[in-house]
C-alpha positions as CSV (number, residue, x, y, z in Angstrom):
1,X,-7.2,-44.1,-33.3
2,X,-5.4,-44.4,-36.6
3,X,-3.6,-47.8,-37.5
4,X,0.0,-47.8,-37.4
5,X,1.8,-50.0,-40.0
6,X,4.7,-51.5,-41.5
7,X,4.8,-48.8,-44.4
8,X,3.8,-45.7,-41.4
9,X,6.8,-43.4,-42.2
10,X,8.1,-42.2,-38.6
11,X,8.2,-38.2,-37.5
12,X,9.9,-36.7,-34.2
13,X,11.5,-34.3,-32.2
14,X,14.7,-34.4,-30.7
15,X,16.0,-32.5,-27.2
16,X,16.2,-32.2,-23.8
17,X,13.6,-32.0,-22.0
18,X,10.6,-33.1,-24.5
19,X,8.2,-34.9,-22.4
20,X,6.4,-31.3,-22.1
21,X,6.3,-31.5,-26.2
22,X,3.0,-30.5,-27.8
23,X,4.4,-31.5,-30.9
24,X,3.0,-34.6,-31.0
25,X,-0.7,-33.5,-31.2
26,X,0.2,-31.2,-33.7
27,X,2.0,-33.5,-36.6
28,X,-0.2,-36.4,-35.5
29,X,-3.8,-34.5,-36.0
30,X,-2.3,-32.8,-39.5
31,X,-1.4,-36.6,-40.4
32,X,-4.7,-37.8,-39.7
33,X,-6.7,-34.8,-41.3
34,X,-4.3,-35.2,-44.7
35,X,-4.5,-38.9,-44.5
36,X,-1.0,-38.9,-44.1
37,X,0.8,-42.6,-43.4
38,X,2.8,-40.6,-40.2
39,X,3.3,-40.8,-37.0
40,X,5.3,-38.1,-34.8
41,X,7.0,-39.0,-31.5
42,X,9.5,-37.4,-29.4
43,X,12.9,-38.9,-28.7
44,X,15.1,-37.6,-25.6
45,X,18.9,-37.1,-26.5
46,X,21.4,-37.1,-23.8
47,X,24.4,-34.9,-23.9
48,X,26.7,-35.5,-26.4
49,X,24.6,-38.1,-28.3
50,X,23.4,-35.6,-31.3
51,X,25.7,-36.9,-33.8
52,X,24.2,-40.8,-33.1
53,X,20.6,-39.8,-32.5
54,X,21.0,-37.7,-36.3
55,X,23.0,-41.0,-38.4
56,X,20.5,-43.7,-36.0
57,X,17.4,-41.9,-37.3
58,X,18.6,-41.7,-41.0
59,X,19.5,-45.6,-40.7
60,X,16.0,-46.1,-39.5
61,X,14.4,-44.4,-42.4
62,X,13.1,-41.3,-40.1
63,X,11.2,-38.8,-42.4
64,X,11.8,-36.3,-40.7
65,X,13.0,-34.3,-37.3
66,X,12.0,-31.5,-35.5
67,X,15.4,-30.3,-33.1
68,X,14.4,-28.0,-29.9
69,X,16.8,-27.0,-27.0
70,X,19.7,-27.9,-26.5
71,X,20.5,-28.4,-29.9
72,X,19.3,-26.3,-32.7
73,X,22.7,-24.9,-33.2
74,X,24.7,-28.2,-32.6
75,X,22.7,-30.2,-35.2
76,X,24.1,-28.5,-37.8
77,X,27.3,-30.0,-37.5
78,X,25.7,-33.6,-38.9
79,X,23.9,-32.5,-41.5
80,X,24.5,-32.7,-45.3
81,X,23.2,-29.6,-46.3
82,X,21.2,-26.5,-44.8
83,X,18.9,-23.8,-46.4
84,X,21.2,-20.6,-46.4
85,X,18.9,-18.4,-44.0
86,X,18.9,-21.3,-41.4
87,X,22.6,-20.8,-42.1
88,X,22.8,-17.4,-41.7
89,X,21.0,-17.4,-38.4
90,X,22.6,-20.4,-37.1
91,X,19.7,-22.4,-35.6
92,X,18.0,-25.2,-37.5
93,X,14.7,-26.9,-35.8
94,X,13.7,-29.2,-39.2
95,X,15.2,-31.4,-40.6
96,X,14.1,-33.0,-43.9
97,X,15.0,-36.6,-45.4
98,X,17.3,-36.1,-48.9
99,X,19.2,-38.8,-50.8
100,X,22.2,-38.7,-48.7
101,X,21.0,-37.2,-45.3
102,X,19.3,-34.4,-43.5
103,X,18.9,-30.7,-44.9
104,X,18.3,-28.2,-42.0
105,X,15.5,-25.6,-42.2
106,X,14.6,-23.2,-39.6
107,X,10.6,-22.9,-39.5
108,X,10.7,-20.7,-36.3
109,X,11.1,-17.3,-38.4
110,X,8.5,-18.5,-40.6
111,X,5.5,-19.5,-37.7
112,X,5.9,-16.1,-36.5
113,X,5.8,-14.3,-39.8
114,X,2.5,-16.5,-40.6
115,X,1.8,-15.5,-37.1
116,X,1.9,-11.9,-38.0
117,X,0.1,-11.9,-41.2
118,X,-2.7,-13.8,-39.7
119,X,-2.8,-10.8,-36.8
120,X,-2.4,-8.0,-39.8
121,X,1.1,-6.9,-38.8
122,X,3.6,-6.0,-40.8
123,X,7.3,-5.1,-40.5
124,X,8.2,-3.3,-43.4
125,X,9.4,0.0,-42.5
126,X,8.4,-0.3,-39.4
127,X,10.6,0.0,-36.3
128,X,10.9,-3.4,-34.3
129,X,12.2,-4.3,-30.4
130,X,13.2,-7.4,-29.8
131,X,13.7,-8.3,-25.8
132,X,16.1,-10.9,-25.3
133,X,19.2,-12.1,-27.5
134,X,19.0,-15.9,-27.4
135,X,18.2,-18.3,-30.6
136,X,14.8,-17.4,-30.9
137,X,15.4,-13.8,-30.7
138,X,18.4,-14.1,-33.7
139,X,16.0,-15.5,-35.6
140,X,13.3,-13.2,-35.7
141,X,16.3,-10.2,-35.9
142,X,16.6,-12.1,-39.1
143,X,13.2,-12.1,-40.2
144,X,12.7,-8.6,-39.3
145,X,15.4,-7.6,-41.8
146,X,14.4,-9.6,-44.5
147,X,11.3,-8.2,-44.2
148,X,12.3,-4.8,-44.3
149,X,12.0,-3.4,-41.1
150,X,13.6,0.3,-40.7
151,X,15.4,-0.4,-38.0
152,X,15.4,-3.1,-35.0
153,X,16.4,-2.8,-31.7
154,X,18.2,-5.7,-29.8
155,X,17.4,-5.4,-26.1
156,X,19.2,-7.8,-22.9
157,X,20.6,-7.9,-20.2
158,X,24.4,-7.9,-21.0
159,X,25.2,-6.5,-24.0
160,X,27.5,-9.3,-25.7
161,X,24.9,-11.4,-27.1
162,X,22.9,-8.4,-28.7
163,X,26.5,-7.3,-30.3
164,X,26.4,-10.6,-31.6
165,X,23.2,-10.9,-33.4
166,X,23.9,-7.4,-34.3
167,X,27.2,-8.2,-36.2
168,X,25.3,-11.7,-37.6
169,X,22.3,-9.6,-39.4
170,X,23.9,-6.5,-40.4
171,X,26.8,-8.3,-41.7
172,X,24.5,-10.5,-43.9
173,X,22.0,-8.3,-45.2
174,X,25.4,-5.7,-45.8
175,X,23.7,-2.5,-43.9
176,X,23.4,-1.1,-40.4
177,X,20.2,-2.0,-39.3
178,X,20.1,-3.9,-36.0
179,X,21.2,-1.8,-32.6
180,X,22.1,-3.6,-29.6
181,X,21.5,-1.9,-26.3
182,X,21.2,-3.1,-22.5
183,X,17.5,-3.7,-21.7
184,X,18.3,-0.8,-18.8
185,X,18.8,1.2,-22.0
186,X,15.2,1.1,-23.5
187,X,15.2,4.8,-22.6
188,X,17.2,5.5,-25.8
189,X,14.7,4.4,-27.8
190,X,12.9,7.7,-29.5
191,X,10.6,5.7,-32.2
192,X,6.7,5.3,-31.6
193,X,4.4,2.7,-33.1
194,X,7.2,0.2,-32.9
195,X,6.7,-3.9,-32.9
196,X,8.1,-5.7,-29.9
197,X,8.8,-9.1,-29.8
198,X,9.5,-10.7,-26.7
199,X,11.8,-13.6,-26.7
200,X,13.5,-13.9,-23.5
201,X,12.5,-16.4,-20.9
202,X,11.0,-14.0,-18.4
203,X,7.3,-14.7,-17.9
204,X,7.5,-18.2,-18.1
205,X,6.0,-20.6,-15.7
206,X,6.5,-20.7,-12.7
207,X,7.1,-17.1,-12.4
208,X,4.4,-16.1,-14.6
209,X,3.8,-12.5,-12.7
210,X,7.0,-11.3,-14.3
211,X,7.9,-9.0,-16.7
212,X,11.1,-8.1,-18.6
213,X,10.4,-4.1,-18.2
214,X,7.8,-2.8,-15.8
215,X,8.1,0.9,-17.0
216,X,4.2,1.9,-18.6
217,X,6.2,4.6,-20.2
218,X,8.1,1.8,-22.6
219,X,4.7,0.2,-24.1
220,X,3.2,3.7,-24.8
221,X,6.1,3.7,-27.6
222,X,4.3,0.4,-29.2
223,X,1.9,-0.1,-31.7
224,X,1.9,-4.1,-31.0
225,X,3.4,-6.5,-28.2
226,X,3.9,-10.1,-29.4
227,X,5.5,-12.4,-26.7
228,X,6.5,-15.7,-28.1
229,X,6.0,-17.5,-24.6
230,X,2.8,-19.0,-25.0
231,X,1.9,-20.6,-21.7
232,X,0.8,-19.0,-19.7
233,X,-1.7,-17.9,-22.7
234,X,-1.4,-14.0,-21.1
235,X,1.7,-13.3,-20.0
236,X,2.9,-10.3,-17.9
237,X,4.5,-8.8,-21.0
238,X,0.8,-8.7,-22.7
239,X,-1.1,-7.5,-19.5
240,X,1.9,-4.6,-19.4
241,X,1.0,-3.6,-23.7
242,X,-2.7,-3.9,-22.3
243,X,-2.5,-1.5,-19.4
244,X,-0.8,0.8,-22.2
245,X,-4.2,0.1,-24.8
246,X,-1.4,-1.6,-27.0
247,X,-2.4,-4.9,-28.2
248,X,-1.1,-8.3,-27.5
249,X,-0.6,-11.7,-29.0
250,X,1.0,-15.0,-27.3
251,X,3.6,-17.4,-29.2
252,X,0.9,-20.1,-29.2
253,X,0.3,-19.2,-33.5
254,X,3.6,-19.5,-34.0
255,X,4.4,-22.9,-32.1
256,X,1.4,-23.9,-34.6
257,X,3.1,-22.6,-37.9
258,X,6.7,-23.9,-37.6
259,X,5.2,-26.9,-36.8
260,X,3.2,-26.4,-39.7
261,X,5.7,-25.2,-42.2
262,X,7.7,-28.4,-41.1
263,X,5.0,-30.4,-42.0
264,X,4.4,-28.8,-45.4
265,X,8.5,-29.8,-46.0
266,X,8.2,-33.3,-44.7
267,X,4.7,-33.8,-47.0
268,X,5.6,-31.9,-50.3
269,X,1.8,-30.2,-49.6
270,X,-0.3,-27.1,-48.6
271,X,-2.0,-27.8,-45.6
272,X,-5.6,-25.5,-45.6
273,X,-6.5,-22.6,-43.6
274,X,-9.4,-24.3,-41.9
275,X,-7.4,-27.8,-40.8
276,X,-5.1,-24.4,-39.5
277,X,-7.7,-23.3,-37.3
278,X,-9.0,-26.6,-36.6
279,X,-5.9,-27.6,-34.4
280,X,-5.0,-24.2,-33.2
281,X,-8.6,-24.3,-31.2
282,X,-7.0,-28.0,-30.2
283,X,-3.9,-26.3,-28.8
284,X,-6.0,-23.9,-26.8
285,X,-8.3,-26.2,-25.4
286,X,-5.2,-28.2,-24.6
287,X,-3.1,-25.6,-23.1
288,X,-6.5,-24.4,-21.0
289,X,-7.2,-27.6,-19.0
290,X,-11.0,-26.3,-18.3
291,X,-14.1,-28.3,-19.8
292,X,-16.7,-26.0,-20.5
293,X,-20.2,-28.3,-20.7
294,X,-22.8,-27.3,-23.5
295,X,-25.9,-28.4,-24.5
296,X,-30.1,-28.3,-23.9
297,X,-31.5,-27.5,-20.9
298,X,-31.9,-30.6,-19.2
299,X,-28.7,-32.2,-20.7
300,X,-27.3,-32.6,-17.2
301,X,-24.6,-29.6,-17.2
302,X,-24.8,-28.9,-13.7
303,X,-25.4,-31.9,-12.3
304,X,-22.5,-33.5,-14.4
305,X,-20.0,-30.5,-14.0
306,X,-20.6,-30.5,-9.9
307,X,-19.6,-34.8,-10.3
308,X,-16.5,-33.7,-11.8
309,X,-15.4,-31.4,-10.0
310,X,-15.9,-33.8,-6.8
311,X,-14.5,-37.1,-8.5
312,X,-11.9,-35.2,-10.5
313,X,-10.7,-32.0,-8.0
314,X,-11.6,-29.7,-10.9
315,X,-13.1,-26.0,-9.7
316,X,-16.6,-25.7,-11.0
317,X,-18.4,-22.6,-12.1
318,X,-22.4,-22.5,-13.2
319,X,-22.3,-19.3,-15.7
320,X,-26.1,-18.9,-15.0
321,X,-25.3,-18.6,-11.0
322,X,-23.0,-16.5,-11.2
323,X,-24.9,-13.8,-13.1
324,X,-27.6,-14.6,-10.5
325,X,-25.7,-14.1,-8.0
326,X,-24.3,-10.8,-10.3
327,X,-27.3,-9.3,-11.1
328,X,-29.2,-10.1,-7.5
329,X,-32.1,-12.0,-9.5
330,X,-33.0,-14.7,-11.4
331,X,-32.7,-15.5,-14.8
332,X,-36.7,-15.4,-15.1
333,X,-36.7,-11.8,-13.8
334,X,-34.0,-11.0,-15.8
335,X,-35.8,-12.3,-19.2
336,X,-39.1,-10.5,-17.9
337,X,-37.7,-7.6,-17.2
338,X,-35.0,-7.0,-19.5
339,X,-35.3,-9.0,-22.7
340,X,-33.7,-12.0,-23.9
341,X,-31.0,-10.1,-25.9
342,X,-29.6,-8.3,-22.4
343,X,-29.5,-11.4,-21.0
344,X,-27.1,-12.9,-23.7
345,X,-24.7,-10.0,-23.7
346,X,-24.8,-10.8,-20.0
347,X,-23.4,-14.3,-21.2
348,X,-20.8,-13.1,-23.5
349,X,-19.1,-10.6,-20.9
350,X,-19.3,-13.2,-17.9
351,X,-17.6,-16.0,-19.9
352,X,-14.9,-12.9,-21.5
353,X,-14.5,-12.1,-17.8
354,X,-13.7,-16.0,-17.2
355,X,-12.1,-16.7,-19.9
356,X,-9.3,-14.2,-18.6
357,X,-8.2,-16.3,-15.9
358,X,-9.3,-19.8,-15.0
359,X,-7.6,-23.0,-15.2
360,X,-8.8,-26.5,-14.3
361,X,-12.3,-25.8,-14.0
362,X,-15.4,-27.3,-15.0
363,X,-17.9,-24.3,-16.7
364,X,-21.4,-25.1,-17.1
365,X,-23.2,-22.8,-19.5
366,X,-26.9,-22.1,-20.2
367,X,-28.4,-23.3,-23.4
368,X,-28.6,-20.4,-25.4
369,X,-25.3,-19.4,-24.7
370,X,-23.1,-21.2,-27.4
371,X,-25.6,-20.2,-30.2
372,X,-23.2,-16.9,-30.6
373,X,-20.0,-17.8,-32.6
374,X,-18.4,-15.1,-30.4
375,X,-19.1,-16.8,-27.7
376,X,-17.9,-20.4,-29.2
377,X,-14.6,-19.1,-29.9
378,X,-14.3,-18.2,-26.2
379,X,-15.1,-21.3,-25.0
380,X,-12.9,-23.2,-27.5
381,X,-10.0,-20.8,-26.1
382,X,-10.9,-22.0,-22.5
383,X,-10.6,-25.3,-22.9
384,X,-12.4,-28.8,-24.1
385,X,-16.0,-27.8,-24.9
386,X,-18.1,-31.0,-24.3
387,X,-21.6,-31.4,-26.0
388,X,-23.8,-33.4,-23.7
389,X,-26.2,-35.0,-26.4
390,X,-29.2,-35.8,-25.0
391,X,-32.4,-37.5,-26.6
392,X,-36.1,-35.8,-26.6
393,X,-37.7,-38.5,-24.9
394,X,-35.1,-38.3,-22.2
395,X,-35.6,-33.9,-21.9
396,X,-38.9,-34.7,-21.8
397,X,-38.7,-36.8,-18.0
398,X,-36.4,-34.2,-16.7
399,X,-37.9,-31.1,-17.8
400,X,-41.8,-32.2,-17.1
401,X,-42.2,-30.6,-14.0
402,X,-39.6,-27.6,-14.0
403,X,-41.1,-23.9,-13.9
404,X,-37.7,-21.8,-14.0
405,X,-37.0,-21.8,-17.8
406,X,-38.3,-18.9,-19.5
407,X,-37.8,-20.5,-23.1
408,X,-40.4,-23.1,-22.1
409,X,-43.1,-20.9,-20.9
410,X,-46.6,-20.3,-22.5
411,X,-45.8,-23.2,-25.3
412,X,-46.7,-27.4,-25.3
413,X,-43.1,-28.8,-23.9
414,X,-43.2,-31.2,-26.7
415,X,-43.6,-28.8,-29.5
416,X,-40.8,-26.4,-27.5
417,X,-38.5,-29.2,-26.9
418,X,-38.7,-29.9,-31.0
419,X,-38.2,-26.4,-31.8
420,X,-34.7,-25.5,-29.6
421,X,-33.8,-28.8,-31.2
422,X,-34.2,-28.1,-34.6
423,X,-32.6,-24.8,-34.2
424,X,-29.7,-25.7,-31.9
425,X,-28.7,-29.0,-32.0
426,X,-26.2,-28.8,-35.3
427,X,-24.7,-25.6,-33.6
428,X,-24.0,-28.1,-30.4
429,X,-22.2,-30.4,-33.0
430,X,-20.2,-28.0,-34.7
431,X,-18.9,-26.3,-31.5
432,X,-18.3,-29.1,-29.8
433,X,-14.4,-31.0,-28.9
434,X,-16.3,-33.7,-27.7
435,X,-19.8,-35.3,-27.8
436,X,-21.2,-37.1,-24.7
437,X,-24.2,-39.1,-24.9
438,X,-26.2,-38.5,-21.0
439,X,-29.2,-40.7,-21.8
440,X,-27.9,-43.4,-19.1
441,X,-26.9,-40.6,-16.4
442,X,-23.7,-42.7,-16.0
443,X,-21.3,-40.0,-15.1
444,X,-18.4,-42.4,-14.5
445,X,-18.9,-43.6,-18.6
446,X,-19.7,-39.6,-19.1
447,X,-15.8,-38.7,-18.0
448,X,-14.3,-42.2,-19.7
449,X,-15.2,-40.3,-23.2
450,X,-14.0,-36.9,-22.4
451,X,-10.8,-38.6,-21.1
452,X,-10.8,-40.6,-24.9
453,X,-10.6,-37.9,-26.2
């Protein structure tokens, strides 16, 4: 844990709710991987107390703010300056420390543009659908004509809101570009190939089975679906683009990049593609809730994962039992008969088949299976991938008498043992959230460290 100090500069969020925030795991990893003297928390504000919580954090020397709901818009009001496209749109969720207060920013419109060029999307000249007509969805009709979209569609429910944004953009960018139309009126819509962006509220938890337009015959006129709801990680609106063969992306990239872009304001710095990707995998394993258990044969996988599921009332899944129980034989006959490389594509589609659908589950995997990098970036998608480290000596107890491993057949265990290590173990390391020693079998200890973490 990194050491908090008289000189730590202070980071946060303001709204209501934020207790849900995953905000702080974002700024406070980047400020630990840039060795960064921050630390990012998240204040509550009550009703009316914007204007106090804004000249009380400036008093206190705050950095820096993030502002989500309720306030984006009434924020604005106490600050001292504002970049003009924050301006324009009328939302700010940054702001940054100056000489004689807070300049607003809005970050939102730039995580999802970094969001799209990481997916290779672009908007110019492209035709773009935006469901909803609240903040978020102002801002990206912003970004979609400064980007040079051809035209963009605002689609909700009542019509006043997507007359409003419609006035906002076309007014600013001088040109008629943005239509607003009741979302019972996505029939009027004659383009193909467009970009949707959903950015209303339906979808979200709890009632994650629905969708803002059900009709197949509305995705077969995309070329992309990007819903900016992000949990659940596959929404209704991206199964719908799916069942069209349009393809789909969740808002989890762009949480990451405003948050990101923030931080590059608050730091005066370029934070790297890789500590990017580094804490996007974070986010996933954090939003999954699943702990997916890797390491040797022997390690203790399933006899660990089957304890915490018990002791922690966690679902538990063995990936080499259930294509077992799949394939009606074992995973000797299926090395015998087959070959070793059927066997791991048997891996790779049974944990893309999981990977699809569970939540709080412990996942056991064979050996072999996280030596694939496609298969590593699955399991970092579903959840907290734990490397159970375990020593030779230790392998060499549990494994003396078994005679249902095909790797360790016709071969001196020692000499096999030695080999798998030397090939695997750094793989382990790399792909692992967490490393668990199991030498002492103290499961109890075992969970204490995945829980540190």
């Amino acid at each position: 844990m990194r050491e908090v100090k008289g000189t730590t500069r202070v980071l946060g969020l303001i709204g209501n709710p934020v207790e849900h925030s995953i905000s702080p795991l974002i700024h406070n990893t980047l400020a630990c991987l840039n060795e960064d003297d921050y630390v990012y928390t998240t204040f509550k504000v009550e009703e009316n107390g914007v204007a106090d919580a804004i000249r009380g954090a400036y008093a206190l020397n705050v950095l820096g703010l993030n502002v989500t709901v309720p306030y984006k818009s009434e924020v604005i009001d106490y600050l001292t300056s504002i970049d003009p496209l924050a301006k324009a749109i009328g939302a700010v969720n940054t702001l940054v420390r100056t000489d004689d207060g807070f300049k607003g920013y809005n970050t939102d419109i730039l995580g999802l543009e970094r969001e799209l060029m990481d997916e290779g999307i672009t908007l110019s000249n492209k035709t773009c659908i935006i469901l909803g007509a609240g903040g978020a969805a102002r801002a990206i009709a912003f970004l979609c004509a400064s980007r040079n979209a051809k035209k963009v569609y605002v689609l909700n429910r009542t019509i006043n809101k997507a007359e409003s944004i419609k006035e906002a953009v076309n007014s600013y960018f001088k040109k008629d570009l943005v239509k607003a139309l009741k979302l019972s009126d996505y029939t009027k819509i004659d383009e193909d190939n467009c970009i949707c962006i959903q950015c209303s509220s339906v979808g979200l938890y709890p009632n994650v089975e629905d969708v803002i337009i059900s009709d197949e015959a509305f995705y077969k006129k995309l070329e992309v679906g990007v819903d900016i709801i992000y949990n659940p990680a596959n929404t209704a609106f991206m199964k719908a683009c799916n069942r069209a063969g349009v393809k789909s992306y969740n808002g989890l990239k762009m949480l990451l990049y405003q948050a990101i872009c923030a931080y590059e304001l608050w730091s005066n710095s370029k934070i790297s593609k890789s500590c990017s990707q580094y804490i996007y995998e974070k986010m996933q394993a954090n939003m999954a809730g699943n702990i997916i258990l890797i390491g040797f044969m022997g390690s203790g996988k399933t006899t660990f994962g089957k304890w915490i599921s018990k002791n922690k009332n966690m679902d538990f899944i063995d990936t080499d039992e259930l294509i077992e129980k799949k394939e009606h034989r074992t995973i000797n006959e299926i090395f015998e008969n087959d070959g070793e490389k059927y066997f791991r594509d048997l891996e790779t589609s049974t944990i893309k088949e999981l990977s699809k659908s569970l939540n709080n589950t412990v996942i056991s995997v064979g050996g072999g299976l996280a030596v694939k990098e496609e298969n590593v970036r699955i399991l970092k998608s579903m959840g907290k991938v734990v490397y159970l480290e375990t020593s030779k000596a230790e392998l060499m107890k549990r494994l003396a008498n078994d005679t249902n491993r095909p790797l360790l057949k016709g071969s001196n265990l020692s000499d096999k043992i030695d080999d798998l290590m030397a090939r695997r173990e750094d793989i382990y390391r790399n792909a692992a959230t967490v490393i668990v020693n199991t030498n002492d079998g103290n499961m109890d200890r075992m969970y204490k460290e995945i829980e540190r973490w």
